[in-house]
C-alpha positions as CSV (number, residue, x, y, z in Angstrom):
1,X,-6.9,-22.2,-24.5
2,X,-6.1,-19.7,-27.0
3,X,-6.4,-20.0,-30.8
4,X,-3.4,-18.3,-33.4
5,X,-0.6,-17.3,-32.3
6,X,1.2,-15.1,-29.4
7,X,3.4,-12.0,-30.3
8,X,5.2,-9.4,-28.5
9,X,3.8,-6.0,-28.9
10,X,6.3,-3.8,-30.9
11,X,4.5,-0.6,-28.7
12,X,3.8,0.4,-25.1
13,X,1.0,0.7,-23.8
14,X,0.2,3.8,-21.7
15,X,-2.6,3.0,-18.7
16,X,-3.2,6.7,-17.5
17,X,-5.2,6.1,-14.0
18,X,-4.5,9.6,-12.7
19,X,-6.6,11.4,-10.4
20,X,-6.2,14.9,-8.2
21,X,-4.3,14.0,-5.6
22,X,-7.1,15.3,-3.1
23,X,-8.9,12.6,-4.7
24,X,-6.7,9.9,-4.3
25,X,-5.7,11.1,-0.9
26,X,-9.2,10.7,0.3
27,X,-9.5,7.1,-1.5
28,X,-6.6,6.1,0.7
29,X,-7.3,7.4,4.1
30,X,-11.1,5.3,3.6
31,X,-9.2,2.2,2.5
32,X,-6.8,2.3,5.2
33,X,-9.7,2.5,7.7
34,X,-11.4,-0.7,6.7
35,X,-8.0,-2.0,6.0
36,X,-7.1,-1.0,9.8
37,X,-10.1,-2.6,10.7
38,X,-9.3,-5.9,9.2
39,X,-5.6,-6.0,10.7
40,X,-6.7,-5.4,14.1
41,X,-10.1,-7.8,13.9
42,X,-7.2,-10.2,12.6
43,X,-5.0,-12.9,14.5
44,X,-1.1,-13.1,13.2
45,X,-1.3,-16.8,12.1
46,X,-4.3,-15.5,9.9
47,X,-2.4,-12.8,8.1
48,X,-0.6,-13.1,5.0
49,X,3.3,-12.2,4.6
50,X,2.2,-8.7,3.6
51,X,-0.6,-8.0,5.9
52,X,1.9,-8.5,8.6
53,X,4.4,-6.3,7.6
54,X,1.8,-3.9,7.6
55,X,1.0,-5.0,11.1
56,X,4.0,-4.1,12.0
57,X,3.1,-0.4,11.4
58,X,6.8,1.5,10.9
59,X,8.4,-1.1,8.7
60,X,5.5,-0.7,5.9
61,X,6.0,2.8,4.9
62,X,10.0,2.6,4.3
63,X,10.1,-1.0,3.1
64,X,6.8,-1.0,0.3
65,X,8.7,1.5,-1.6
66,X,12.3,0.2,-1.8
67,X,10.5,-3.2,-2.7
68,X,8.8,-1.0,-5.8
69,X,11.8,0.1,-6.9
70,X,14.3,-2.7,-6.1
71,X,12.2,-5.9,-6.5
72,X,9.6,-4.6,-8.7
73,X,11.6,-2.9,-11.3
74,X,10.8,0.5,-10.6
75,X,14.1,2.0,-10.6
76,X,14.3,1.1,-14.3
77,X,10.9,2.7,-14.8
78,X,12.0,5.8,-13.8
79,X,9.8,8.7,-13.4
80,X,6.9,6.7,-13.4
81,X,8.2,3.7,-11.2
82,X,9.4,6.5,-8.4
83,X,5.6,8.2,-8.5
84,X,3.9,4.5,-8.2
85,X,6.7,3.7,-5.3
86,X,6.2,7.2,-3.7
87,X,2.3,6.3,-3.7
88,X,2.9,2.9,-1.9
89,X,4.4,4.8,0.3
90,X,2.1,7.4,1.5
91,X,-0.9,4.7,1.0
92,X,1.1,2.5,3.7
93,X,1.8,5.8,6.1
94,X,-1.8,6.5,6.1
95,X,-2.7,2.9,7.2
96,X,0.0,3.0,9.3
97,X,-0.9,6.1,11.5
98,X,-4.7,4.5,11.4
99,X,-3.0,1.7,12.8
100,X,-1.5,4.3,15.9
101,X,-4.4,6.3,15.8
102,X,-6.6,2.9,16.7
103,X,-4.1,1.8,19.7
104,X,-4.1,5.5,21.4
105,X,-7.7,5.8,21.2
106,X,-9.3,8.8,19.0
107,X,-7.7,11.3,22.0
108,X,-4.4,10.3,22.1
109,X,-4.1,8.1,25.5
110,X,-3.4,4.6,25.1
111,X,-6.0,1.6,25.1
112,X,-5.3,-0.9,26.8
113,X,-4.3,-4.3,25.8
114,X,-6.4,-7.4,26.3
């Protein structure tokens, strides 16, 4: 519970989070390995809504975005809400072609399926 009362706040506030992107690109390429690891290890009844569009491996990367900047409100963010939608993005491509990269093996020839 919360004692007094509850106001809007007459100001924004600003959460800066910015990294190089060398940084950030390096972040997401380790997450999307353990999160390749965990999609794969995974059964399709197990997976959430999301997790299996991310299955999916192509629709991620073109759909995460619109869904940023149509569902989310980005659009009306602007700037801002195109750079986070942009990010989404490229986080989902780099899972995406760590997704590929695990189902053609680390030489490019295919594994084959169980």
């Amino acid at each position: 519970a919360l004692d007094g009362e509850i106001h809007q706040l007459s100001g924004r506030i600003r959460h800066d989070d910015r990294k190089p992107l060398s940084r950030w690109l390096g972040a997401q390429a380790r997450y999307a390995e353990a999160e390749a690891q965990h999609l794969l290890g995974a059964r399709w009844g197990q997976l959430g809504w999301a997790d299996r569009v991310r299955k999916l491996i192509v629709v991620a990367p073109w759909l995460v975005p619109l869904y940023c900047l149509a569902v989310k409100g980005g659009l009306l963010d602007r700037l801002p809400g195109w750079h986070y939608a942009m990010q989404r993005g490229i986080a989902e491509a780099v899972l995406s072609m760590k997704l590929i990269e695990a189902k053609l093996g680390s030489f490019g020839s295919p594994h084959k399926e169980n």
